[in-house]
C-alpha positions in Angstrom: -10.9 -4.2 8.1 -9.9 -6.4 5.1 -9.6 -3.3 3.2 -7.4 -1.4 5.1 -4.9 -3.9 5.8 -4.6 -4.8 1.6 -4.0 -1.3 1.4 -1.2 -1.4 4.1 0.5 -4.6 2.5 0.2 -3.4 -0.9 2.3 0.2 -0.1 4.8 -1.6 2.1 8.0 -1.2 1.2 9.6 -4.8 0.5 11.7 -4.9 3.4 9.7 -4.8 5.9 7.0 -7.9 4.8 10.3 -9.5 3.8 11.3 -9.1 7.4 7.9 -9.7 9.2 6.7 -12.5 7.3 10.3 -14.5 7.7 8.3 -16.4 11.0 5.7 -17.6 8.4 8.2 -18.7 5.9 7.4 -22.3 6.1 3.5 -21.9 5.6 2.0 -23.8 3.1 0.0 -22.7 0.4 -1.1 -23.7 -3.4 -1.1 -21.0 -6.0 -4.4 -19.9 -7.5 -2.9 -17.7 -9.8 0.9 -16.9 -9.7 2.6 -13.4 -9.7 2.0 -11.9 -13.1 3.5 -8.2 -14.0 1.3 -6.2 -16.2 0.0 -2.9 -16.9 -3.3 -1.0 -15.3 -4.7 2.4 -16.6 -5.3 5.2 -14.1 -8.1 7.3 -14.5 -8.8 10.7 -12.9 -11.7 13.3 -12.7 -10.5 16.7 -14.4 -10.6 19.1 -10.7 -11.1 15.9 -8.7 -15.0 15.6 -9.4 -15.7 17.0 -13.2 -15.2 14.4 -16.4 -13.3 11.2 -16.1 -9.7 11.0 -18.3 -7.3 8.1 -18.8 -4.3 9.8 -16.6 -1.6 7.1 -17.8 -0.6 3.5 -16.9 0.9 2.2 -14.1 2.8 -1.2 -13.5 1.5 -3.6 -11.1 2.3 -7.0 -10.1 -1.2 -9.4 -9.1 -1.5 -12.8 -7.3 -3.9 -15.1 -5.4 -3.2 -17.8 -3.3 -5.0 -20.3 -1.4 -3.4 -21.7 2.0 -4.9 -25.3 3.3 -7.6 -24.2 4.9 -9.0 -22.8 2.1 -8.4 -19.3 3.1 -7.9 -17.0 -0.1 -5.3 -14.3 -0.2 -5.2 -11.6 -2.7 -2.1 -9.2 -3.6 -2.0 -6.2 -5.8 1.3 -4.2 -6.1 2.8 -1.1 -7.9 5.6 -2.0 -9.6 7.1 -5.7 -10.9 8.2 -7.1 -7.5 7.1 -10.7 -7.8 8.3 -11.6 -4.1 6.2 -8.5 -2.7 3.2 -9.7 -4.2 3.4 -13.2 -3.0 4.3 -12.1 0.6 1.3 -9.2 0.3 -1.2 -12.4 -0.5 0.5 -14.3 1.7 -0.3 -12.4 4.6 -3.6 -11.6 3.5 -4.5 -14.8 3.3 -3.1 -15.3 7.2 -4.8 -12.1 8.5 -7.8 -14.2 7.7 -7.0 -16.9 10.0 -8.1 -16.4 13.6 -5.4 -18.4 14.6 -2.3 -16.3 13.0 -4.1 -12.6 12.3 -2.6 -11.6 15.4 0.9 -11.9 14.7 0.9 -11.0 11.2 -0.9 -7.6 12.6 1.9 -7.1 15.1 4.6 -8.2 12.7 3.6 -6.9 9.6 0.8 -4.5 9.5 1.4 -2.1 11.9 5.3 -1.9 11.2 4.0 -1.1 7.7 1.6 1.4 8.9 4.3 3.0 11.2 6.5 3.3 8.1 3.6 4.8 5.7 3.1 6.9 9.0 7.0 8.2 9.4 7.3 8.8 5.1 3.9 11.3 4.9 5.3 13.1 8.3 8.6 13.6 6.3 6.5 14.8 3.4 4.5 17.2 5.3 7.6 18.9 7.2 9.6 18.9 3.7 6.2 20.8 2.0 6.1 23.0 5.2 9.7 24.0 5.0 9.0 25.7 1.7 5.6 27.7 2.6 5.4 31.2 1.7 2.7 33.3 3.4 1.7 36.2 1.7 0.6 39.3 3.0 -1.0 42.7 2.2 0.4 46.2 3.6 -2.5 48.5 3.7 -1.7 51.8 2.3 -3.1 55.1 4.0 -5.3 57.1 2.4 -3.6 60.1 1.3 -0.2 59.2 1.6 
């Protein structure tokens, strides 16, 4: 479960942990290691399952956070948003929490999801709008 919700939080868009997380605004929490930008190599299998290849490097954004409980939250984002990365940890760490995992999934998780949900839709339609089917006429024999 933990796994698909650090998922969700790390592809959000911004915007919507910014809004979601605006009731927890107030928690407390001490950092374990604050948000540092840096650089992590992607790797790839040449046709998805042969030999391993560096593909290039992407920029991502890591934190980790600990709230008064003792709860630990973890955030790892694409790009150099600082802010997302805290609020990603930040409601990792409170999806942990019997007490607010609730709330954060109804205010933060699933909107995300919805969202992710709404972009690959668009995607697929925009792909489909440019198919081409191909067919073959069958010629007669001595025609």
């Amino acid at each position: 479960m933990r796994q698909r919700w650090i998922g969700i939080l790390a592809k959000a868009p911004a915007s919507i942990l910014e809004a979601g997380m605006t009731a927890f605004a107030s928690q407390e929490f001490v950092w374990l290691r604050r948000p540092e930008t840096g650089l992590m190599m992607l790797r790839a299998r040449i046709g998805g399952t042969g030999d391993r290849f560096n593909l290039g490097e992407m920029t991502v954004t890591r934190c980790t956070l600990r709230l008064p409980e003792g709860i630990t939250g973890v955030a790892y984002v694409q790009g150099r948003s600082q802010r997302k990365a805290e609020l990603a940890a930040l409601a990792d760490a409170l999806l942990q929490a019997p007490a607010s995992r609730e709330a954060v999934l109804s205010t933060v998780v699933e909107p995300a999801q919805r969202a992710a949900d709404a972009r690959a839709e668009s995607m697929r339609r925009r792909a489909q709008a440019t198919r081409v089917e191909f067919f073959t006429v069958a010629r007669e024999a001595g025609a």
